[in-house]
N, C-alpha and C positions, 0 to 999 in steps of 0.2 A: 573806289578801292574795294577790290574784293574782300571775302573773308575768307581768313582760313580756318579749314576744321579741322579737326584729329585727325591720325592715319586709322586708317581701318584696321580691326584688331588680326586679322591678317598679314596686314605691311608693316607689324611693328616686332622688336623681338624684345619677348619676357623679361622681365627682372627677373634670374633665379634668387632665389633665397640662396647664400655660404653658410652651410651650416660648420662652426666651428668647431673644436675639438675643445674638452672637458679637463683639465689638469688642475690639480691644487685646487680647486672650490672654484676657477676662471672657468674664461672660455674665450684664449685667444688661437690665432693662426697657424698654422704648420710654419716652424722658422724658416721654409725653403719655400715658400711663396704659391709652394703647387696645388693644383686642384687637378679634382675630377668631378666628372659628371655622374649623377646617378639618373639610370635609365628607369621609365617604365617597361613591360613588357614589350611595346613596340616600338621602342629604338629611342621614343620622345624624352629629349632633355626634363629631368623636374625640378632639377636642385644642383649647388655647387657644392663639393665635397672635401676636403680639408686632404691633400696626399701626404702624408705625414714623414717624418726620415728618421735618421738615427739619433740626429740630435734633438728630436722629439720624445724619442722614446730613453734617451737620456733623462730630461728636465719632468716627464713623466717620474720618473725611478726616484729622481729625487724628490719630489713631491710626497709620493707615498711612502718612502725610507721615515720624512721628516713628520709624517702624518699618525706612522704605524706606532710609536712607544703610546703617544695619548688613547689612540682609538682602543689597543689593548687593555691598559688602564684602568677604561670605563668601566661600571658593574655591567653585567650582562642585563640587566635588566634594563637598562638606559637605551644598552644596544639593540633591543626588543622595540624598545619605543620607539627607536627612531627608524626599524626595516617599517613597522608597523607606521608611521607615518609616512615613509614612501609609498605605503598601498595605499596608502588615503589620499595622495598626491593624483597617483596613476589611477586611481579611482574618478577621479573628480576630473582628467583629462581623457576619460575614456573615448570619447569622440573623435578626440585629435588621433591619438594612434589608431584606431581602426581604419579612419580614412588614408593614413601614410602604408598601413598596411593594403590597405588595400589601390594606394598608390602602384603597390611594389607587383598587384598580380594576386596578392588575397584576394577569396571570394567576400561578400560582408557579413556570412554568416560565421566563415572560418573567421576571419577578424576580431569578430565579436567574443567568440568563443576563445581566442588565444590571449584577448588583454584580460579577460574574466579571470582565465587560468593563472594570468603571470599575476596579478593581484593577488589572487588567493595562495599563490607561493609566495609569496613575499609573506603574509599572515601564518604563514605554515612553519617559515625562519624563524619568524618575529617570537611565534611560540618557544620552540627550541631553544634560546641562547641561552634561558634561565633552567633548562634542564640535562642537556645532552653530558656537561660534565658530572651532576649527579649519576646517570646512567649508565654514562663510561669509565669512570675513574672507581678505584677501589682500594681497596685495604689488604693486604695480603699478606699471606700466611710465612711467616718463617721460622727459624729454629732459634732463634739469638732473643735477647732482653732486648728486641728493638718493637717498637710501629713502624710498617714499613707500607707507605701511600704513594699511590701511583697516580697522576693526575694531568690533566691534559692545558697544553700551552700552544696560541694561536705559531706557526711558524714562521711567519713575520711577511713578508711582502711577496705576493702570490702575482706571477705574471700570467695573463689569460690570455689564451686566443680563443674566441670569441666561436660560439658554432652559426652556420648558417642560417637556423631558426631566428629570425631578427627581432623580438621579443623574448617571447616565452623561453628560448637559451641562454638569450642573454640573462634573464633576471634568475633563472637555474645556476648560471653560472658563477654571479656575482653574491647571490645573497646567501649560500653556506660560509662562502668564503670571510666575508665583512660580520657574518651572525658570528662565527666563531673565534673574532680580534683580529682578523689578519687587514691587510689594504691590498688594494688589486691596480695594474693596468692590464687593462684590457682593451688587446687590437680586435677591432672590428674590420671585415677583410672582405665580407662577404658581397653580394648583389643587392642586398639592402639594409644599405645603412643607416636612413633615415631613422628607425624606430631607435637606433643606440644615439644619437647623438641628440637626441629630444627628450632619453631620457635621462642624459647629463642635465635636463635645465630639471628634471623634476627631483635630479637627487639635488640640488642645487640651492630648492626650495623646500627642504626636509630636512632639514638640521643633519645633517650629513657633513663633518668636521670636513674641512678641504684639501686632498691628499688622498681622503681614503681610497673613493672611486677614482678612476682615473681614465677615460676614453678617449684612444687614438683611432681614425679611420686614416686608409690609402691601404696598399700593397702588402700580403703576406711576403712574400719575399724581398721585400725590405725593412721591415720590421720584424721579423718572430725570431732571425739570427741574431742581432744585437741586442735584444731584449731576453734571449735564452742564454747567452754566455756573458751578463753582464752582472759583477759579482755582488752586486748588491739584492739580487733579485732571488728571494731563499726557495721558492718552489715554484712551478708550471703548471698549470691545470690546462690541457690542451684538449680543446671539443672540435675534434674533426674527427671524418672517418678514416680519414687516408694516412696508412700506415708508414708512408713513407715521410709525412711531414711531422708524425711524432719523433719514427727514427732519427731525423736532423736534428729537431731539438732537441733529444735528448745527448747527441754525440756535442752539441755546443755544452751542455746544461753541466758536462764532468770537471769545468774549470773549478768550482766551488761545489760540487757535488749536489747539485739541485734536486730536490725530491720531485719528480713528474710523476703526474694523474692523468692520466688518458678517460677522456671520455665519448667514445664515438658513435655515438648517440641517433639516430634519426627522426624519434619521435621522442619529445619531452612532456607530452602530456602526463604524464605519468611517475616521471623520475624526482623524485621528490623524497628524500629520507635523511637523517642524522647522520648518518655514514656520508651522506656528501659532506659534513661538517668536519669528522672527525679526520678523515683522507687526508685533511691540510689542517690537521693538528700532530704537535711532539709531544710524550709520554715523558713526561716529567717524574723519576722515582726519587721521594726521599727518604730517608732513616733516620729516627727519634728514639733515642733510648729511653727506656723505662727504668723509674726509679732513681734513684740518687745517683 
């Protein structure tokens, strides 16, 4: 009786890994069963992709609706601690994302240098949650027996689309947002997506309440209409350059009068200030009389 041996690793075909998608603190399926493939640069399969659809980015919406009153809630300083142990997360998986990056076509010194960067923006957040309303809120002068304080409130569930940078925008995009009490979903749309959907497991594993973050991959144009006119969704933070797919959001976004942020950005090494914070926050004024 003969024996038989393995196929040769030529005649056999790969397990890809399905990476799922991120909602509520989980990490199940697109409820329409679809996938795609994420390419290398030369055509080769590496991974299964979660194609995500409306009623995805429904049960998303609700996740972060029912996540946002607590995560607000929180002192800012909690919420410090906790951007600040996602760098310590992303820190400590530094090797994993350089190689997916550089799965995707990164060089490995660019690689290197782009999880270094989203790290240390995350730390950069993390500082700010405890300062930016000192900074920005005020006291202000009027004519009447009142105190009259003007002070800043997160605007409540911020829908992102996601910029092509497959790190470092992403963690630019998400972590003014979250530093300042808001909750996010955010479609990931672009050529790679690996780096967002790995690092749903690291917000996963960073005491990050489940709701807040919320990452969907598949199809911008199946996703950015139903999640721009969907009335629970209080503002847009849109990182692309192309002027024509803010215009759309925005003409969905006037059902409930959406506050959109356009960011078209193409290098983020850089982009890093309070003002991203403040952009998805409302200016809360109130009046206190003095004296009896």
């Amino acid at each position: 009786m003969s024996e038989q041996r393995p196929a040769a690793a030529a005649d056999r075909l790969p397990v890809l890994k399905t990476h799922k998608v991120y909602v509520g603190g989980k990490f199940p399926r697109s409820e329409s069963g679809r996938l795609d493939r994420a390419l290398a640069p030369d055509g080769t399969p590496i991974a299964n992709i979660c194609r995500c659809s409306r009623k995805d980015v429904r049960d998303a919406v609700t996740a972060a609706r029912a996540a946002q009153a607590g995560w607000a809630a929180r002192t800012a300083y909690n919420r410090g601690q906790i951007l600040y142990r996602i760098a310590e997360m992303l820190e400590g998986r530094s090797g994993q994302f350089e190689a997916l990056l550089a799965a995707g076509g990164t060089t490995p010194d660019q690689a290197a240098a782009e999880v270094q960067t989203a790290t240390d923006r995350l730390l950069h957040y993390a500082g700010w949650t405890d300062k930016f309303q000192q900074v920005f809120s005020s006291v202000n002068p009027v004519a009447t027996s009142h105190f009259n304080f003007s002070i800043l409130e997160p605007m409540g569930l911020v829908g992102v689309l996601a910029p092509e940078s497959p790190l470092l925008g992403l963690v630019s995009s998400i972590a003014p947002a979250i530093a300042g009490g808001n909750t996010t979903v955010v479609l990931v749309t672009g050529s790679q997506p690996l780096p967002a959907t790995t690092f749903g497991e690291v917000l996963n594993s960073s005491d990050v309440p489940g709701g807040v973050v919320n990452i969907l991959t598949g199809r911008r144009d199946e996703m950015l209409a139903p999640l721009a006119a969907h009335r629970d969704v209080d503002a847009l933070l849109l990182c692309s350059p192309d002027p024509g797919i803010a215009r759309s959001a925005e003409i969905e976004a006037v059902h409930n009068l959406k506050r959109v942020a356009v960011r078209p950005h193409d290098d983020w090494k850089n982009i890093q200030s309070p003002y991203e914070i403040t952009d998805l926050q409302e200016v809360k004024t109130t009046w206190h009389p003095i004296g009896s």
